[in-house]
C-alpha positions as CSV (number, residue, x, y, z in Angstrom):
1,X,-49.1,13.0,40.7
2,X,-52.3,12.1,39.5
3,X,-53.0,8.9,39.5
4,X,-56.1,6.8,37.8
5,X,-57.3,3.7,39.1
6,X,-59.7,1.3,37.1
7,X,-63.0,0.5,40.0
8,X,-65.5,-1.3,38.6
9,X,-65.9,-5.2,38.6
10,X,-62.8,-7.3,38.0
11,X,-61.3,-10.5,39.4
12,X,-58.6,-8.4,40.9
13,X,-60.1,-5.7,42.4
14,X,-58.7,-6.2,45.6
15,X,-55.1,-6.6,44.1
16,X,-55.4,-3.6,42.7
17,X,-56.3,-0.9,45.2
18,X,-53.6,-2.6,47.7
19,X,-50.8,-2.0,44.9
20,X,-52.6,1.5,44.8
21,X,-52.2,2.5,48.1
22,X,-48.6,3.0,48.3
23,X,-48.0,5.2,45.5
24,X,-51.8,7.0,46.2
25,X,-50.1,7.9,49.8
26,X,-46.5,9.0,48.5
27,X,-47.4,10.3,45.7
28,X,-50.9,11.6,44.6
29,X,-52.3,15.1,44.7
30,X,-55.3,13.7,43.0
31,X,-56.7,10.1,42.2
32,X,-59.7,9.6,39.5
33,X,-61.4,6.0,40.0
34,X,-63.1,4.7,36.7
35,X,-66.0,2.8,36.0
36,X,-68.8,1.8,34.2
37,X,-71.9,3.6,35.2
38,X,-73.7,0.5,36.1
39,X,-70.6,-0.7,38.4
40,X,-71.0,2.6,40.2
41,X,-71.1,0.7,43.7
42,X,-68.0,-1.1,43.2
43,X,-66.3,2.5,42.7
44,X,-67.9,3.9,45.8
45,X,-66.5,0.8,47.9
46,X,-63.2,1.3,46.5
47,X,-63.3,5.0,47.6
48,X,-63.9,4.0,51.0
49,X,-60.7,1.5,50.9
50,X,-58.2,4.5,50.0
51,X,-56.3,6.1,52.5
52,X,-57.5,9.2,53.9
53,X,-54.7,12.0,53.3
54,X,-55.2,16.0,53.5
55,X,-55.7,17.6,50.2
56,X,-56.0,14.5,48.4
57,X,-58.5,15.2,45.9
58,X,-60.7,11.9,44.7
59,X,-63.8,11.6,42.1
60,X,-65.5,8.8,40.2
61,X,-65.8,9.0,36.4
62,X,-68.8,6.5,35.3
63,X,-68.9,6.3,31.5
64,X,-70.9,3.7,29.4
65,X,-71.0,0.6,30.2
66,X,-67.8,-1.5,29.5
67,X,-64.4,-1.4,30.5
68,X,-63.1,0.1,27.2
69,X,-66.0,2.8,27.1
70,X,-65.1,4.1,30.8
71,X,-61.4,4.2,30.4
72,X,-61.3,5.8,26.8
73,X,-64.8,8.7,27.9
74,X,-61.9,9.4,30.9
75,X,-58.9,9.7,29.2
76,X,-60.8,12.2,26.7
77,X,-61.6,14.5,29.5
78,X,-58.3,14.4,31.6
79,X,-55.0,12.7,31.5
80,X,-53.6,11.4,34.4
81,X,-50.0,10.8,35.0
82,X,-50.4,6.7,35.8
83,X,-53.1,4.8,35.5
84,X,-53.7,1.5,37.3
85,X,-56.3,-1.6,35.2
86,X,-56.4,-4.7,36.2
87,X,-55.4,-7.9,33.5
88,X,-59.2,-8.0,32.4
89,X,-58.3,-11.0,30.3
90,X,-56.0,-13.8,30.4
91,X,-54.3,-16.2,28.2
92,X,-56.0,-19.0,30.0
93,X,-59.3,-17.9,29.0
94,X,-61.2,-20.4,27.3
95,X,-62.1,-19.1,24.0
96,X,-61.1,-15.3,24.7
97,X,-58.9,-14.3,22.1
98,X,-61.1,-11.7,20.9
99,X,-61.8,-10.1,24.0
100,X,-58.0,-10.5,24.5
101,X,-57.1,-8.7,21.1
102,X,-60.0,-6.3,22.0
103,X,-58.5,-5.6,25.3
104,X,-54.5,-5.0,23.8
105,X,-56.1,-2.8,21.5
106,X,-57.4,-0.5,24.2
107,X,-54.2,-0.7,25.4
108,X,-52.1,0.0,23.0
109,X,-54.0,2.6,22.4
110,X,-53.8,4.4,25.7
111,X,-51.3,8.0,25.8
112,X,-50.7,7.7,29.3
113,X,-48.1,5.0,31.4
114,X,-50.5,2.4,32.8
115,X,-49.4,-0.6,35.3
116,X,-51.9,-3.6,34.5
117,X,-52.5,-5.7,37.6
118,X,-51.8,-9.3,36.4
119,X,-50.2,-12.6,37.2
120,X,-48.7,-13.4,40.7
121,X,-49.3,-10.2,43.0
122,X,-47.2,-9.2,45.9
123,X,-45.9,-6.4,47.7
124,X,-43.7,-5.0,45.5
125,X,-39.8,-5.0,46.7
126,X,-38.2,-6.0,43.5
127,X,-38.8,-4.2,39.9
128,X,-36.9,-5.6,36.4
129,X,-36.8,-2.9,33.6
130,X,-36.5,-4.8,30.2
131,X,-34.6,-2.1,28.5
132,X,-33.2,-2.1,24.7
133,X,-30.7,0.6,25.7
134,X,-32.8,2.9,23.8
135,X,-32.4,6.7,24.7
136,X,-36.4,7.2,25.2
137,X,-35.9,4.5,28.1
138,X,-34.1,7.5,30.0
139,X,-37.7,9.6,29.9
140,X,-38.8,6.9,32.0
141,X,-36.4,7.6,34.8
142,X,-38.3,9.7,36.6
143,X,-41.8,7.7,36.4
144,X,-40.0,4.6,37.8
145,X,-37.9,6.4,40.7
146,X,-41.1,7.4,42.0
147,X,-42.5,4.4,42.0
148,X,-39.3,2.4,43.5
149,X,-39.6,4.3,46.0
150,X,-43.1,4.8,46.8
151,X,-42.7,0.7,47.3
152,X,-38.9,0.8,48.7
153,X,-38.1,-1.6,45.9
154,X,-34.7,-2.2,44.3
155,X,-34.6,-1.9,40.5
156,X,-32.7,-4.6,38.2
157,X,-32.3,-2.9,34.7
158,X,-32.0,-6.1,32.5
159,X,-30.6,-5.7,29.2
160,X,-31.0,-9.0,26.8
161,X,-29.1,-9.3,23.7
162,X,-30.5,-11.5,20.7
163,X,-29.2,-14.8,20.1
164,X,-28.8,-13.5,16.3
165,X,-26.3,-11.1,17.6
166,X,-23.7,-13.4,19.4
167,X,-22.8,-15.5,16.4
168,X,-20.1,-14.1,15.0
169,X,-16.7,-15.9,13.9
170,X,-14.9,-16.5,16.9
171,X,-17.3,-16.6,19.2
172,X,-19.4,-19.2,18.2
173,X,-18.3,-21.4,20.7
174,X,-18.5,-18.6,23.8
175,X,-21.8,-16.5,24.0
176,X,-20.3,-12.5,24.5
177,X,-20.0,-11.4,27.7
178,X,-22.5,-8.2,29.5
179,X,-19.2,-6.5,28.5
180,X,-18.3,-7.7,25.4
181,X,-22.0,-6.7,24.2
182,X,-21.9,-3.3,25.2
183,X,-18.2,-2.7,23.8
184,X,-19.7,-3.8,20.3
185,X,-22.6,-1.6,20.9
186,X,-21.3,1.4,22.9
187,X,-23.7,3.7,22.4
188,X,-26.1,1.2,24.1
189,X,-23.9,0.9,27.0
190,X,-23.6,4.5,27.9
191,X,-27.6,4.6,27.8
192,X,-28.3,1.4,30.1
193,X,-25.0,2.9,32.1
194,X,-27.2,6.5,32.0
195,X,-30.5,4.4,32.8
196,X,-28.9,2.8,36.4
197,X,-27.3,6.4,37.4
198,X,-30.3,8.6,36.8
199,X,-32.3,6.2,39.7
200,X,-29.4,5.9,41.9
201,X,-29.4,9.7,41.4
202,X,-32.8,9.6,42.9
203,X,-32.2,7.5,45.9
204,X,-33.2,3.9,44.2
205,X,-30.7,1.2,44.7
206,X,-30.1,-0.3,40.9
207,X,-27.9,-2.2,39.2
208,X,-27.4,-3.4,35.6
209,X,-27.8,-7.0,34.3
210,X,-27.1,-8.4,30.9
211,X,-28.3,-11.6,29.2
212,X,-27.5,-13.2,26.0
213,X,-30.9,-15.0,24.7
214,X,-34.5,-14.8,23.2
215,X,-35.0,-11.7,24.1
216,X,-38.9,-12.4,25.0
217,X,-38.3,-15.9,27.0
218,X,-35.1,-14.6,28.7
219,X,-37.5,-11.5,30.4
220,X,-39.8,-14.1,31.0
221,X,-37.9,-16.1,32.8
222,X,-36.2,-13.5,34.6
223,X,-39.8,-11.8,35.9
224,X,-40.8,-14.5,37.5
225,X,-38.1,-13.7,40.5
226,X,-39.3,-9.9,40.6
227,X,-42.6,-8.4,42.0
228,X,-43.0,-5.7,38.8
229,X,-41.6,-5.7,35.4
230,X,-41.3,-2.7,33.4
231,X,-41.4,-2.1,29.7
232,X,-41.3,0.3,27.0
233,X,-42.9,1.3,23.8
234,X,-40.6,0.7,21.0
235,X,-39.4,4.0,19.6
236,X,-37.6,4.1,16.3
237,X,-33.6,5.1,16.0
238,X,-33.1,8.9,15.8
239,X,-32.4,9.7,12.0
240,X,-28.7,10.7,11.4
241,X,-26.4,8.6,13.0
242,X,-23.7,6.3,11.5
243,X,-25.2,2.9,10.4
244,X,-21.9,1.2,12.2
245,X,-22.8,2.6,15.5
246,X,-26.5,1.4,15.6
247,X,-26.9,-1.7,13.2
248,X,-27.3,-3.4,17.0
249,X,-29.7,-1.1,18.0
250,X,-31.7,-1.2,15.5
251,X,-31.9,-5.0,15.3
252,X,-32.3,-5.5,18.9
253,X,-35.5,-2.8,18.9
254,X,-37.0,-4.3,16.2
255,X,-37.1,-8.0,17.9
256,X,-38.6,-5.9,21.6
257,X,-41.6,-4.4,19.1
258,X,-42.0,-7.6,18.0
259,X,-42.5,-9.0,22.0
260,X,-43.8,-5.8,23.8
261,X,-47.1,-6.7,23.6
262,X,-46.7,-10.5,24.4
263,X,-44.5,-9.6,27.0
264,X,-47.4,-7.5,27.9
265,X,-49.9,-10.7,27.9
266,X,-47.4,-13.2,29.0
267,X,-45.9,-11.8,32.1
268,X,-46.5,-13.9,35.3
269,X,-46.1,-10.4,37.4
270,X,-47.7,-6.5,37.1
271,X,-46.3,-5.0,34.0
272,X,-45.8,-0.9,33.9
273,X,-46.1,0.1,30.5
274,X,-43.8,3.4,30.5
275,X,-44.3,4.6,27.0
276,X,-47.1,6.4,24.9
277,X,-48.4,3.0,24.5
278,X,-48.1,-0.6,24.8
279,X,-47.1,-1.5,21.3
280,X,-46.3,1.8,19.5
């Protein structure tokens, strides 16, 4: 794997290379470390924190002289297979909403998975995918095996349906069951059932969890008892299937476009961004 890591000044820096290190040493063939070419030192300091393995291959890409410049020059030349950023702004930030919306731009922008470095940061034993039950969430099998297991982490696949979705005659009263929701949606529940077999297949312990809620606050809340949470870009239904077998679907991937990239912000834990981009 080759594996990107953002170097140059940021609050997290530290935080950063330590998540690094495990996948670097299970997984990388090469790492590039990126940086502004006037944070040059900070790059070289980082180089000398990475493990030392045989054939690993490591260089420093110095572009411009902001964040955005450095990360965008790199990705023009070569596209790694993860990159690694730390949160470079916050929602606490006094009067940052533009360098906020500047920085979720860049982002959303990226063609590459990318895990941003944010919130509370820990060695990572527990990971929560936030999945729609889409089918696209099964190209991200592979990507999150590897890194469940770079980390020996356990994976909870967490499947939220809408509050809008529940209220049907006779079960006003009693929210739907994990069952009951993927009976009414089956197509969903052999997709999340799909989503927990292809990791076990790959030696990750998982296990599927479903919620009735907001879908946004109910992942929220959730994410605060895991080390990593994991989430998609939204991905519109395939043309040509029945409108009775994915009128769910279709409503519940609308409301996770609508949250991706405040899920994104929000999160109180590292957030791997699987797809093409963060809010695609």
């Amino acid at each position: 794997m080759h594996i990107a890591l953002y170097a140059g000044q940021n609050a997290q820096r530290n935080e950063l290379i330590l998540l690094s290190i495990p996948l670097i040493t299970a997984l990388a063939h090469r790492v590039t470390l990126i940086t502004p070419q006037d944070e040059a030192e900070p790059a070289h300091e980082a180089l000398g924190q990475l493990p030392l393995i045989p054939d690993l291959t490591v260089h420093i890409q110095a572009h411009g002289n902001t964040f955005a410049t450095a990360i965008e020059t790199t990705l023009q030349r070569e596209l790694p297979d993860l990159l690694l950023i730390p949160a470079f702004t916050t929602p606490a930030a006094l009067l940052g909403w533009r360098e906020r919306r500047h920085e979720l731009n860049v982002l959303s922008s990226l063609p590459i998975p990318f895990l941003r470095v944010q919130g509370k940061v820990k060695p990572i034993r527990q990971i929560i995918v936030a999945s729609t039950g889409g089918e696209q969430a099964l190209h991200s099998v592979p990507l999150i095996g590897q890194l469940a297991r770079a980390y020996h982490a356990t994976v909870t696949v967490l499947h939220v349906s809408s509050q809008d979705l529940v209220y049907f005659e006779g079960f006003a009263a009693s929210p739907l069951s994990g069952e009951d929701v993927l009976n009414l949606d089956q197509m969903t529940g052999t997709t999340l059932h799909q989503l927990v077999a292809g990791l076990q297949a790959q030696g990750v312990t998982a296990r599927l969890h479903i919620l009735n809620g907001l879908v946004e606050e109910t992942v929220l809340a959730k994410c605060q008892h895991y080390d990593l949470l994991v989430i998609g870009s939204h991905q519109p239904t395939p043309i040509g299937r029945p409108a009775d077998q994915c009128w769910l679907r279709v409503i519940q991937r609308l409301s996770f476009q609508d949250v991706t990239r405040d899920l994104l912000e929000r999160s109180p834990v590292p957030v791997l961004v699987t797809g093409k981009s963060a809010t695609q």
